[in-house]
Steps between C-alpha positions, in 0.01 A plus 500: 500500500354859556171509711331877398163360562316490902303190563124474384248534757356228610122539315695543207701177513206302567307664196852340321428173659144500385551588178783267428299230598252626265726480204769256518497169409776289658536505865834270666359240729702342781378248719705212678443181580477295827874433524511903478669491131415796294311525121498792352283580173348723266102459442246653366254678710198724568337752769171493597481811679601316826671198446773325283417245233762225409444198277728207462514139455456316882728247446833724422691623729342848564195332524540250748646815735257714485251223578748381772602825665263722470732776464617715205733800439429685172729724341457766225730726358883587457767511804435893486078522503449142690147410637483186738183321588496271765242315535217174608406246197159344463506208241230450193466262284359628148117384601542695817661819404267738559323600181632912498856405594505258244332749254769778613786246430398387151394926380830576600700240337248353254580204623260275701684202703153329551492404136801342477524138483779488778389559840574860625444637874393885555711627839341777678759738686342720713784771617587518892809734459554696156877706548594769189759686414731656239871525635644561820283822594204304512624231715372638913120547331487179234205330686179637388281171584541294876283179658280567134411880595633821251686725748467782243 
C-alpha cells in the first residue's frame, strides 16, 4: 500500500462525517447485552441535524440492548474511510417518537415503522464521542467530537 496523500484537516473530515450521515442509508449497530455479549447489525437510519435515528423491533435482540444499556457504537464506512459514533440511546415507542424524527426517518427511507402492524421502537443516539479517519495518517487526529462537543 502506497500512502501519496497527507491527512485531511480536521474541518474537512467532519464536513465528511456530516455529509455521510446525510446520505447513507445503513449504519452497523453494536450494542451488548447485560452478560456483556456483543450484537452487531446493519439498520437503517437517519440524521436530524443533531442526533441519530434508529428503528427496530423492541423485542429482538438489538432492541432489548439498546433499551437495556443505553449505549451504542455506530459505524459507517470501509476499513480505509471508517467513522465511529459512540454514543447514549433514548427509547420510543412509535406513539412517542417525536413527530420530525419520525418524519425524517420515513422521507428518507419511505418507509414509516408507525404504520406497520408489528410493533417497532424509534432509538435516539445522541453522539458523545464521534472518531474519523481514512488509513493510518489519520489515526493521532481521528476524534473530531468528545463528552457531545465538535472539537473542530
Amino acid at each position: 500500500m502506497k500512502i501519496d496523500k497527507g491527512p485531511r484537516a480536521a474541518g474537512e473530515r467532519m464536513r465528511d462525517v456530516l455529509g455521510r450521515l446525510e446520505r447513507e442509508t445503513d449504519v452497523w449497530v453494536a450494542s451488548a447485552d447485560g452478560a456483556g455479549v456483543p450484537y452487531l447489525v446493519p439498520l437503517w437510519f437517519a440524521w436530524d441535524g443533531a442526533d441519530v435515528w434508529l428503528a427496530t423491533r423492541p423485542g429482538n435482540p438489538t432492541g432489548r440492548n439498546l433499551r437495556a444499556g443505553r449505549r451504542a457504537r455506530l459505524a459507517l464506512g470501509d476499513t480505509r474511510d471508517v467513522v465511529l459514533i459512540d454514543g447514549e440511546v433514548e427509547v420510543f415507542s412509535a406513539r412517542e417518537v417525536p413527530s420530525a424524527a419520525a418524519e425524517v426517518f420515513a422521507g428518507k427511507h419511505g418507509w414509516d415503522p408507525r404504520s406497520e402492524r408489528a410493533a417497532y421502537a424509534y432509538y435516539r443516539v445522541r453522539p458523545v464521542e464521534v472518531q474519523a479517519w481514512c488509513e493510518v495518517r489519520e489515526l493521532p487526529q481521528r476524534t473530531l467530537m468528545r463528552d457531545g462537543a465538535w472539537l473542530v
